[in-house]
N, C-alpha and C positions, 0 to 999 in steps of 0.2 A: 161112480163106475169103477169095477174092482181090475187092478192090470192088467189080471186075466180077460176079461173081457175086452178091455182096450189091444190086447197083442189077438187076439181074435177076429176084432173089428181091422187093424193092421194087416194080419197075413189076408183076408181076405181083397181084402180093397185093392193090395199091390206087391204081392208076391207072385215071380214069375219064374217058370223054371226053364231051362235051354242051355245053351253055353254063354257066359258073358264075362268081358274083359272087365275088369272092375279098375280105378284111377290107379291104385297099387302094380298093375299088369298082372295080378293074377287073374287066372281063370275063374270063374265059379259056374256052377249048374245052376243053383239058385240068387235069386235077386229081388232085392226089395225097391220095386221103382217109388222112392220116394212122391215123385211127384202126384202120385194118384191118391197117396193119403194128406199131401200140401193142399190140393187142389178141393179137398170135399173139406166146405165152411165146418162142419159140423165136427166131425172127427179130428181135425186140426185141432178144431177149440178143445175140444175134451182131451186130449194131447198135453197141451200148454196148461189147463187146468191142472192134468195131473204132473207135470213139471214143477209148476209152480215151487210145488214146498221143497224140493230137493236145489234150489236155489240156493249158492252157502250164505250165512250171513255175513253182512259187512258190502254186498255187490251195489253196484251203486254205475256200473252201467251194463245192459247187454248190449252184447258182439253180435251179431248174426252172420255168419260169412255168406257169400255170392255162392251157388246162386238158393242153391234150396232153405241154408239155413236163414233165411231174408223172410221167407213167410212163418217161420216156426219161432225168428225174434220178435214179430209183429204182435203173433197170437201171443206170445210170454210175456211181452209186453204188458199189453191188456190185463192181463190177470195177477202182475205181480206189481203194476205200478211205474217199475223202475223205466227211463228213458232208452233209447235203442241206438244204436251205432249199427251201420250199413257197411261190410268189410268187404273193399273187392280185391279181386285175385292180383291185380297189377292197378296203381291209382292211375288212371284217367288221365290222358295230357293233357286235356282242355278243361273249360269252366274252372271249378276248384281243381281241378288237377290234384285231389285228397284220396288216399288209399281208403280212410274209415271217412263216411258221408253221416251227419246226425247229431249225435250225443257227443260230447269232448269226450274224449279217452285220456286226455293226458292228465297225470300223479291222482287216477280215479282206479276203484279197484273193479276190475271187468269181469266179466262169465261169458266166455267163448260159448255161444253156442252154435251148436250143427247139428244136420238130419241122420245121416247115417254115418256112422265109421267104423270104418276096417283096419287101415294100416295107420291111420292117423296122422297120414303125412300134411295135408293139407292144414290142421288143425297145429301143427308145432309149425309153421310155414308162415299159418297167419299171426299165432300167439306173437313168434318171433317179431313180425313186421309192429305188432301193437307193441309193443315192447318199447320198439325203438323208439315210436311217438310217445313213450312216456307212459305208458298202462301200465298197471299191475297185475297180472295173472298169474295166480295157481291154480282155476279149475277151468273146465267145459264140461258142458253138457248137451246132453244129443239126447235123441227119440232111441234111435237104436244100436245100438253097439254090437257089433257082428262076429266080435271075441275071438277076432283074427291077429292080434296082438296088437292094436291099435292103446290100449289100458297100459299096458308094459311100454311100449315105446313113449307116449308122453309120460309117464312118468319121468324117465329119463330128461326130461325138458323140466322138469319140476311142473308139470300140469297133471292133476288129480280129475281122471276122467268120471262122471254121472253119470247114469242112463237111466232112461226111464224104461227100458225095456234093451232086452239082450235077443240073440239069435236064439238062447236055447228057450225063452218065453213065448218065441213064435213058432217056435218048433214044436212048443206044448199045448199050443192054443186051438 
């Protein structure tokens, strides 16, 4: 299936228009509710399928962050082999009381991945947090990248942002 038609299958399933705060505090009129393209088996998989190859080499765990990028690690999973790590926003007081749940991160080289990003704050937040436990990160990759500076800011962290599709692909679609 050609991107084109995945950012097709995308803007239709969960593109919505109104006012909405997005994590950054900006406003936007459009919005991609991820969770309606997470949510259908089908188009997730053909998602993570076409992810797959833009995986850099050498990764040897995927990241998934809380909450959305948790099903798009799952599916990338599957398709690329590699073992999965479960990153939540604050580790858990009880049970393991572990920020990343899954795969060891630590002195492994990892690929952040997320659903959608805009300002990228979350994604240099978690790299950071993986960091400390001992990861190796230079890249992330996401479904969508919304080309609100999210690419320009982590680089700045030294993280080389993916996408398997952009705002202007859905815009084309």
């Amino acid at each position: 299936m050609s991107r084109v038609d995945l950012a097709r299958r995308v803007r239709e399933r969960s593109r919505l228009t109104g006012r909405f705060v997005l994590r950054s505090g900006r406003v936007a009129d459009e919005y991609f509710d991820k969770y309606q393209f997470e949510a259908d088996p089908a188009l997730l998989d053909d998602l993570a399928g076409a992810m797959a190859p833009l995986v850099p080499e050498g990764t040897q765990v995927l990241a998934g962050l809380e909450m959305g990028g948790i099903a798009v690690v799952t599916a990338l999973g599957r398709h690329t082999g590699l073992p999965c790590a479960f990153v939540r926003k604050t580790a858990k007081p009880y049970g393991t009381a572990r920020l990343a749940e899954g795969a060891e991160v630590n002195d492994r080289q990892v690929l952040v991945i997320e659903d959608v990003v805009t300002s990228g704050g979350q994604v240099a937040i978690s790299t950071g947090q993986l960091r400390d436990l001992g990861a190796h990160i230079d890249h992330a990759l996401c479904v969508i990248d919304r080309q609100e500076g999210g690419t320009e800011s982590l680089a700045t962290h030294g993280i080389h942002l993916h996408a398997l599709l952009t705002r202007t692909d859905l815009a084309q679609a």
